[in-house]
ZADO-1210 file (C-alpha; in nm, 4 decimals, padded with zeros to 6 digits):
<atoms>
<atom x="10.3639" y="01.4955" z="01.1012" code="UNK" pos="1"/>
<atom x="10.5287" y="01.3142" z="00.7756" code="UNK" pos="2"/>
<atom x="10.2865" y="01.1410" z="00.5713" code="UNK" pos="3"/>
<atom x="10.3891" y="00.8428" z="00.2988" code="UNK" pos="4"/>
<atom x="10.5696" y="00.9036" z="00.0163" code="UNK" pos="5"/>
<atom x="10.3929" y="01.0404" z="-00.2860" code="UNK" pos="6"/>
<atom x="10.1616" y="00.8363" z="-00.5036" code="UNK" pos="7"/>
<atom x="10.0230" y="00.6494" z="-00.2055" code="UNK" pos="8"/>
<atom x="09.6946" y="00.8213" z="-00.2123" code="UNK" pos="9"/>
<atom x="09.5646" y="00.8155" z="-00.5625" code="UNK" pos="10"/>
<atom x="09.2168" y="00.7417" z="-00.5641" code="UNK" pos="11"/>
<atom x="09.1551" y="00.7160" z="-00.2328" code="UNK" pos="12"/>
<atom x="08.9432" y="01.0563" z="-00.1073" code="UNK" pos="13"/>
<atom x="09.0839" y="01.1894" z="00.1887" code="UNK" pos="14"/>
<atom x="08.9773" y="01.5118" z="00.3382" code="UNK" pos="15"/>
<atom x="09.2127" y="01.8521" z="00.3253" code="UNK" pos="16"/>
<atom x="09.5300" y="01.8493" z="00.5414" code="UNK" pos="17"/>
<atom x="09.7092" y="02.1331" z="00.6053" code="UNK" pos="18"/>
<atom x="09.9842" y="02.0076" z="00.7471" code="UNK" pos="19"/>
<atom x="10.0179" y="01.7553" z="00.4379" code="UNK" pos="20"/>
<atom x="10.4075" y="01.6552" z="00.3741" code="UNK" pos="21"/>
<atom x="10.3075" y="01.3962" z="00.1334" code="UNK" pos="22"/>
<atom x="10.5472" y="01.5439" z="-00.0973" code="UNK" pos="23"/>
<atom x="10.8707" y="01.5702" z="-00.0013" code="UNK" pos="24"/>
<atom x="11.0026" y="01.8128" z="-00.2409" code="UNK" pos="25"/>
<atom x="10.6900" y="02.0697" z="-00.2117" code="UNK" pos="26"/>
<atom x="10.7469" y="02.0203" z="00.1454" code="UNK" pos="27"/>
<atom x="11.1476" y="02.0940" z="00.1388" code="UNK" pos="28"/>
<atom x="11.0746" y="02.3945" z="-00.0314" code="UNK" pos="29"/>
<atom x="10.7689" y="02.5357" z="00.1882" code="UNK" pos="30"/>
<atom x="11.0220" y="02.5327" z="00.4433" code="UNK" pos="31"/>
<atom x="11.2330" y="02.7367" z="00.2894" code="UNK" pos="32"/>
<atom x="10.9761" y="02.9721" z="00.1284" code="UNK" pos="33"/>
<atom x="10.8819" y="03.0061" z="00.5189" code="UNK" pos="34"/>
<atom x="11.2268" y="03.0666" z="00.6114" code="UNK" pos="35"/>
<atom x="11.2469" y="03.3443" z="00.3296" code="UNK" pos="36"/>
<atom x="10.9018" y="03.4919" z="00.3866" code="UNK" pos="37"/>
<atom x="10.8181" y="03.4614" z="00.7554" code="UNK" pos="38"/>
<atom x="10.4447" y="03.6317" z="00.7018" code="UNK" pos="39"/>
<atom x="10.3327" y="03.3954" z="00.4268" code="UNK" pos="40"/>
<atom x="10.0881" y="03.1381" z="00.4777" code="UNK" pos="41"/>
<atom x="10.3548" y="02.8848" z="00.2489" code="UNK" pos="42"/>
<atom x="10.1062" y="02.5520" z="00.4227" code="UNK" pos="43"/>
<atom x="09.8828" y="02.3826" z="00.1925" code="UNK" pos="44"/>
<atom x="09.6017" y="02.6552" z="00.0634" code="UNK" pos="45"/>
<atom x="09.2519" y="02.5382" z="00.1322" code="UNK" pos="46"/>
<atom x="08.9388" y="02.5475" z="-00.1243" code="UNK" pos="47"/>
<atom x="08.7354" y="02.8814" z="-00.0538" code="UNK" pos="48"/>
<atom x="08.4095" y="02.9408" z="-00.1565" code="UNK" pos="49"/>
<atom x="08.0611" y="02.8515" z="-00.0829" code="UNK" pos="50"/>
<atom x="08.0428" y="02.5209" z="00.0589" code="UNK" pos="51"/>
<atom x="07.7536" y="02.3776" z="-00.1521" code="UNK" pos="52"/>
<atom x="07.8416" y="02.5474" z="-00.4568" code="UNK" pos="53"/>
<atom x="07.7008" y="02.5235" z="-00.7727" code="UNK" pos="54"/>
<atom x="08.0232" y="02.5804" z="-00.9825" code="UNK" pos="55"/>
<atom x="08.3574" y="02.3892" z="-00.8627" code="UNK" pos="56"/>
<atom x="08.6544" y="02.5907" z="-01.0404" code="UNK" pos="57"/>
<atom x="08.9787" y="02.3556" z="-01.0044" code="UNK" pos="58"/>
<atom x="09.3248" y="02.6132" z="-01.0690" code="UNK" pos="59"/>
<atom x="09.6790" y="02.4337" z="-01.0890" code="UNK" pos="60"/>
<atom x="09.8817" y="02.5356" z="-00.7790" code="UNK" pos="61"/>
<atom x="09.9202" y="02.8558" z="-00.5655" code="UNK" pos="62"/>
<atom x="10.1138" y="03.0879" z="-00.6713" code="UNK" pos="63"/>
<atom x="10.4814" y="03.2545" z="-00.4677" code="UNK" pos="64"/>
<atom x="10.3005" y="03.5399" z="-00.4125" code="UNK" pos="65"/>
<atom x="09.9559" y="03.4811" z="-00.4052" code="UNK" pos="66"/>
<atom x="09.7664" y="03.2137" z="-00.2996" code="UNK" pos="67"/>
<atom x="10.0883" y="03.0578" z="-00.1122" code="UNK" pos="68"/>
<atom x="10.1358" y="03.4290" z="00.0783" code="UNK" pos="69"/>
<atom x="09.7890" y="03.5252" z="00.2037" code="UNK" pos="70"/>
<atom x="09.6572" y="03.1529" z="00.1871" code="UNK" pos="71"/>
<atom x="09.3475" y="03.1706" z="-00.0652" code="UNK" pos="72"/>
<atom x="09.3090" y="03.0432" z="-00.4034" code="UNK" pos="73"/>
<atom x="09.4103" y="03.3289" z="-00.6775" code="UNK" pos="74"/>
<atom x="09.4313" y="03.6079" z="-00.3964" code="UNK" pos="75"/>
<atom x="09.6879" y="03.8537" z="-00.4327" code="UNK" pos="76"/>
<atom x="09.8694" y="03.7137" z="-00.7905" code="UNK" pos="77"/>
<atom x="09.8286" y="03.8657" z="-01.1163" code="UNK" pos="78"/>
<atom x="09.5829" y="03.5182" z="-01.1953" code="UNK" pos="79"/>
<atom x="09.3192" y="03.5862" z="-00.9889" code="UNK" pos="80"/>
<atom x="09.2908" y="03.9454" z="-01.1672" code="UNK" pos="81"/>
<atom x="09.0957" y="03.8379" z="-01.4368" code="UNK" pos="82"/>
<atom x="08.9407" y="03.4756" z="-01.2360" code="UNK" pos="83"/>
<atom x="08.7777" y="03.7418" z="-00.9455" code="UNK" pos="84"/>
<atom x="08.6933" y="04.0146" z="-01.2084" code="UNK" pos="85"/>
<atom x="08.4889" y="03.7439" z="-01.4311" code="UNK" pos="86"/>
<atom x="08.3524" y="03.6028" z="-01.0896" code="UNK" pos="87"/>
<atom x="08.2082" y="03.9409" z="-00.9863" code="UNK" pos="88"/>
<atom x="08.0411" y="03.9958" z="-01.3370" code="UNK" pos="89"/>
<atom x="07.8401" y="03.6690" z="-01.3250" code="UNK" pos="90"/>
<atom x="07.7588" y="03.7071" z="-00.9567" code="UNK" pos="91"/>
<atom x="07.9866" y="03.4714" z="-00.8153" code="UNK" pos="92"/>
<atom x="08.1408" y="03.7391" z="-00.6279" code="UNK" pos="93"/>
<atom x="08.0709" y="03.9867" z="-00.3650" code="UNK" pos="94"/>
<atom x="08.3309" y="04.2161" z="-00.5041" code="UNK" pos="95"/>
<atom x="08.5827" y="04.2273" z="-00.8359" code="UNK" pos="96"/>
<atom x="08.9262" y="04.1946" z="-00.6675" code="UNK" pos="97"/>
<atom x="09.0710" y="03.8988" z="-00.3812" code="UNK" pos="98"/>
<atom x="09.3277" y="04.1318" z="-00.2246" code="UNK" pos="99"/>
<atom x="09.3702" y="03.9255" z="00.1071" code="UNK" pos="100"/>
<atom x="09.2059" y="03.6477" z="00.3292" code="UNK" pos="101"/>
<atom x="09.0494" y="03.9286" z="00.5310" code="UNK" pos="102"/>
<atom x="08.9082" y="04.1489" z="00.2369" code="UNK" pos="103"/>
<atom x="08.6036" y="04.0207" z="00.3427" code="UNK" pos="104"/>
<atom x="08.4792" y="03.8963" z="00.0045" code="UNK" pos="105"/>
<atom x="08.2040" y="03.6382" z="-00.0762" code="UNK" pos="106"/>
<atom x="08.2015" y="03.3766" z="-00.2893" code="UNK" pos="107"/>
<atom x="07.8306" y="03.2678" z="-00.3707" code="UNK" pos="108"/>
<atom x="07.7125" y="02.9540" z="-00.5471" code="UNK" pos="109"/>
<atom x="08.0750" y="02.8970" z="-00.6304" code="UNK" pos="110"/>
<atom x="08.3981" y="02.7496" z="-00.4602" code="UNK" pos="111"/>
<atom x="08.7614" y="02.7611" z="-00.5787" code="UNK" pos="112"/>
<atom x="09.0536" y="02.5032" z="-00.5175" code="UNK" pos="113"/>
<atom x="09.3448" y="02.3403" z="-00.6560" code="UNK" pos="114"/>
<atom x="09.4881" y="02.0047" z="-00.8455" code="UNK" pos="115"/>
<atom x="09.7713" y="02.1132" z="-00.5973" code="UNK" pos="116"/>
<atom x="09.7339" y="02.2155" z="-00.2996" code="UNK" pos="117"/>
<atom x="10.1201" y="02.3507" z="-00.2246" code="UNK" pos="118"/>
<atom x="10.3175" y="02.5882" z="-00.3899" code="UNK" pos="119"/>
<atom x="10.5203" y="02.3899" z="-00.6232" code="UNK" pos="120"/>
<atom x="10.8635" y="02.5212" z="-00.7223" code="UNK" pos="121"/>
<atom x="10.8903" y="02.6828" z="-01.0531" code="UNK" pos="122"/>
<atom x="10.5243" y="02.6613" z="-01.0570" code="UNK" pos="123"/>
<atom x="10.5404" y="02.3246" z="-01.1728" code="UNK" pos="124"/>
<atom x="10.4229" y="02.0390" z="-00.9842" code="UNK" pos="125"/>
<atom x="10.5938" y="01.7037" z="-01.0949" code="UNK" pos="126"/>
<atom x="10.3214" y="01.4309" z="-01.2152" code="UNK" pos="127"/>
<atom x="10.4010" y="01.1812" z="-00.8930" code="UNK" pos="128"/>
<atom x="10.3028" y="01.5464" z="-00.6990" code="UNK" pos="129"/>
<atom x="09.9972" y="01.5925" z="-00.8613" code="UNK" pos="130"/>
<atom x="09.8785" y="01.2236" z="-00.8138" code="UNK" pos="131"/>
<atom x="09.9167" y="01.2520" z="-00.4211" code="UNK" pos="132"/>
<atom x="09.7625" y="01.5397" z="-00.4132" code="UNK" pos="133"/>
<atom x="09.4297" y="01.4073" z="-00.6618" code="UNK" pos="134"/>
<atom x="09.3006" y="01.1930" z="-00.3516" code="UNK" pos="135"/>
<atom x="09.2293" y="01.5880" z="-00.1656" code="UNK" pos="136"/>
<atom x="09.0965" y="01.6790" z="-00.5179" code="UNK" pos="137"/>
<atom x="08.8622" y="01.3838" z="-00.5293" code="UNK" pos="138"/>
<atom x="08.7387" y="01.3955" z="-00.1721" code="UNK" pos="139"/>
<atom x="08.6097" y="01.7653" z="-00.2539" code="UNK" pos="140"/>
<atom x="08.4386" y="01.6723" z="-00.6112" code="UNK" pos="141"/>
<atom x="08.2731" y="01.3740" z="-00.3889" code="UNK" pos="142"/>
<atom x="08.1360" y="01.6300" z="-00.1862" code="UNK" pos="143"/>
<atom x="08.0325" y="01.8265" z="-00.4000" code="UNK" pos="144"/>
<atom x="07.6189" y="01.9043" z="-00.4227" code="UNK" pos="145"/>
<atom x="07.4411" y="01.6742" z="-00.6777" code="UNK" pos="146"/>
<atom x="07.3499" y="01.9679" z="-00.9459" code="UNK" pos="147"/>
<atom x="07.7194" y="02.1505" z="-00.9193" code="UNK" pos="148"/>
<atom x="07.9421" y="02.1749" z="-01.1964" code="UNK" pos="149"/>
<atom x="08.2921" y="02.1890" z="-01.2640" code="UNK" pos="150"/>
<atom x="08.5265" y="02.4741" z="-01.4377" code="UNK" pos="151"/>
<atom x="08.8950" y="02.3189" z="-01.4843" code="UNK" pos="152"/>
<atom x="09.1581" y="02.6370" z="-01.5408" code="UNK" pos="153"/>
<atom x="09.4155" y="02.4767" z="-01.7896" code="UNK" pos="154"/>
<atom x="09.5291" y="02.0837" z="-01.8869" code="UNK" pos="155"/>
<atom x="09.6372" y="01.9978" z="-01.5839" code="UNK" pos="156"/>
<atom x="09.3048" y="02.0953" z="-01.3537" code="UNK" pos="157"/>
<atom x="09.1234" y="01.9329" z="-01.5901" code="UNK" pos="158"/>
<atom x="09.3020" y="01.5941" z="-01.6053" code="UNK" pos="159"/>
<atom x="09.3504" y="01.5637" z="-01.2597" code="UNK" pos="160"/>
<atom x="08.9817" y="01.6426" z="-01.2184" code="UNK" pos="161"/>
<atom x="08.8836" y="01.2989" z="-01.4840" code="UNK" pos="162"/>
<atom x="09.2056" y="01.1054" z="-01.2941" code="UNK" pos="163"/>
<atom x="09.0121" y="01.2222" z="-00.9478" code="UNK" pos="164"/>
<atom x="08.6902" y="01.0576" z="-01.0686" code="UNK" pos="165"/>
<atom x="08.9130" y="00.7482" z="-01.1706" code="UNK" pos="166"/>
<atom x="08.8565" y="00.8200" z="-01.6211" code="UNK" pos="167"/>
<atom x="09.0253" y="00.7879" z="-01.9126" code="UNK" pos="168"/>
<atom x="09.2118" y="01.0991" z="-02.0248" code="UNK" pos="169"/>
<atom x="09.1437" y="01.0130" z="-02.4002" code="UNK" pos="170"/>
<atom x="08.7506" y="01.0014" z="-02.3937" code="UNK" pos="171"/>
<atom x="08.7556" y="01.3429" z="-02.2527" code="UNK" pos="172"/>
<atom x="09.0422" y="01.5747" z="-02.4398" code="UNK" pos="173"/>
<atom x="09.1106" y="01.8913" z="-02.3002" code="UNK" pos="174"/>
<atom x="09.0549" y="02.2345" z="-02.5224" code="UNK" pos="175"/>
<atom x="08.9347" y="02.5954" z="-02.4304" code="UNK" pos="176"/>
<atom x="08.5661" y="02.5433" z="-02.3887" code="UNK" pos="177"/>
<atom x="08.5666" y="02.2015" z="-02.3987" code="UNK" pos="178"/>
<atom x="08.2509" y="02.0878" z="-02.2502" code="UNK" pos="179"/>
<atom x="08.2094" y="01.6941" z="-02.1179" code="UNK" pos="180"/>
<atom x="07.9198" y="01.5160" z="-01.9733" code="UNK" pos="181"/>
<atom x="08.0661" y="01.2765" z="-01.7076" code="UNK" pos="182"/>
<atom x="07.9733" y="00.9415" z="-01.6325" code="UNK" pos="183"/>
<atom x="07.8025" y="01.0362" z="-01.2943" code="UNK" pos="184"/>
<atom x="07.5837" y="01.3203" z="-01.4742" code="UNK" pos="185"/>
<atom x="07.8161" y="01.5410" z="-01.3597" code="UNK" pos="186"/>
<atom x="07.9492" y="01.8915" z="-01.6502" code="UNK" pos="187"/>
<atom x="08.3006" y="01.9438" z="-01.6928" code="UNK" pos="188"/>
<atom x="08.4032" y="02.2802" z="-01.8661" code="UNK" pos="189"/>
<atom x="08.7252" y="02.3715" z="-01.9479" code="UNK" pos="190"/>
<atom x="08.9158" y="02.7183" z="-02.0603" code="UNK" pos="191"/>
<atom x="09.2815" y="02.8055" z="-02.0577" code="UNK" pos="192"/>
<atom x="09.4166" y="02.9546" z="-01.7556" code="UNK" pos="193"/>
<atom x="09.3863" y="03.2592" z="-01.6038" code="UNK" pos="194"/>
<atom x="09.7512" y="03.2664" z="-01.6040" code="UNK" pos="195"/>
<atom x="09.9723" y="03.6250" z="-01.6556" code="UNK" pos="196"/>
<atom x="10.1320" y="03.4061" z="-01.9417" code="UNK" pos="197"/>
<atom x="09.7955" y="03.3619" z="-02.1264" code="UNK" pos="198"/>
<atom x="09.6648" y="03.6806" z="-02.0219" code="UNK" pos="199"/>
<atom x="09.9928" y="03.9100" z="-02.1737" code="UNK" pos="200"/>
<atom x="10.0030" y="03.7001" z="-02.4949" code="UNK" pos="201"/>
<atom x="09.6430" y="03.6914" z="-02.5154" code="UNK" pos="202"/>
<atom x="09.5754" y="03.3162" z="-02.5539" code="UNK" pos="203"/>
<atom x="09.3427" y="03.4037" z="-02.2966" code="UNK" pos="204"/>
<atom x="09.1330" y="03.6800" z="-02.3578" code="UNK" pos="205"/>
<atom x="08.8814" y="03.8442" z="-02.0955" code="UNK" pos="206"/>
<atom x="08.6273" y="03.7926" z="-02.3585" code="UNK" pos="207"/>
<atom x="08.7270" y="03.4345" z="-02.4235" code="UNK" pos="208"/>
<atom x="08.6788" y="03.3652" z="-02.0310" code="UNK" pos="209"/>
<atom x="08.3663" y="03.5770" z="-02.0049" code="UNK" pos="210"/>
<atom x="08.1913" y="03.3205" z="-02.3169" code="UNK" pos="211"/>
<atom x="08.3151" y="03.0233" z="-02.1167" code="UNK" pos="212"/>
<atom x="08.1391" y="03.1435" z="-01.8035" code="UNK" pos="213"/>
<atom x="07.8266" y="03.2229" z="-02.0336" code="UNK" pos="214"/>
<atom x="07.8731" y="02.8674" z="-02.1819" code="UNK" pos="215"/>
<atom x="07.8133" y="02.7224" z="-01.7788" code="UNK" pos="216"/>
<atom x="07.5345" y="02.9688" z="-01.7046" code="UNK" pos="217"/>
<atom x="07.3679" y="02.9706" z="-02.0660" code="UNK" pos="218"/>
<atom x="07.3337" y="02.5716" z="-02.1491" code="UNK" pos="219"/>
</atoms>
């Protein structure tokens, strides 16, 4: 079923859809991936995790062949390498690699989503995109247990996390282990992403990851 154009939603929490067409680029060019790729998922990817979690980690967008194909956040792309690798060294994880949704691995004490919840082309969401979408992300961080915290993967997480909570992007600037105190109590901490971009140039090292994810469990 269509839903209004995009923008209409910001700020106002609405639970996951996944038959969202709020967007009607991302949604133009779902049907298409599904036309191309018959035994993807290529729907809006749902948050997966623990469901009272005490670490929220907001990504950008699923990826072609990753999230967007088997329908899990960082499962199957060359991100979630190093994302479900770190996980499984701080006990997050029930195992160190998300091949597929029935791997059967276990998130504990942790849950994993998106600013976006389609696969945007390119792999970049336009801003009036990532505003519809921030009414999913804010209906999630509502929900969210009173203690949890929050781990944004790159600018754009993060942002959308503070525009989410309704805040001012220039009291809380984004940089790799940037860690913010919200208004509501809540932590916000911030690395690059897990990207294969970062990863291959090394702007993101696994040891850089590993001391944010020491940062959250440490302080």
């Amino acid at each position: 079923m269509d839903a209004p154009a995009a923008g209409r939603f910001l700020f106002s929490p609405m639970q996951f859809d996944p038959d969202c067409r709020a967007c009607p680029r991302l949604a133009g060019f779902l049907d298409d991936v599904r036309t191309r790729h018959p035994d993807y998922h290529a729907r809006p990817v749902p948050a997966f995790g623990d469901p009272a979690p005490r670490l929220l980690i907001v990504g950008l967008a699923p990826g072609m062949h990753g999230a967007n194909r088997s329908g899990r956040p960082f499962t199957g792309d060359y991100a979630g390498v190093l994302l479900y690798a770190t996980l499984h060294k701080f006990g997050y994880a029930s195992a160190p690699e998300s091949i597929s949704r029935d791997d059967g691995l276990k998130l504990t004490g942790c849950r994993i989503t998106n600013a976006v919840k389609c696969l945007p082309p390119a792999n970049k969401p336009e801003p009036a995109e990532i505003r519809a979408c921030n009414a999913f992300l804010a209906a999630e961080l509502a929900a969210l247990p009173a203690h949890a915290g929050i781990l944004a993967l790159g600018q754009i997480a993060h942002q959308a996390i503070l525009r989410a909570q309704a805040l001012k992007l220039r009291d809380y600037p984004f940089a790799h282990g940037s860690d913010h105190r919200l208004p509501n109590g809540r932590r916000l901490v911030s690395s690059y992403h897990c990207s294969r971009y970062n990863t291959q140039t090394r702007r993101l090292t696994p040891e850089m990851f590993e001391a944010v994810f020491r940062q959250i469990q440490e302080t």
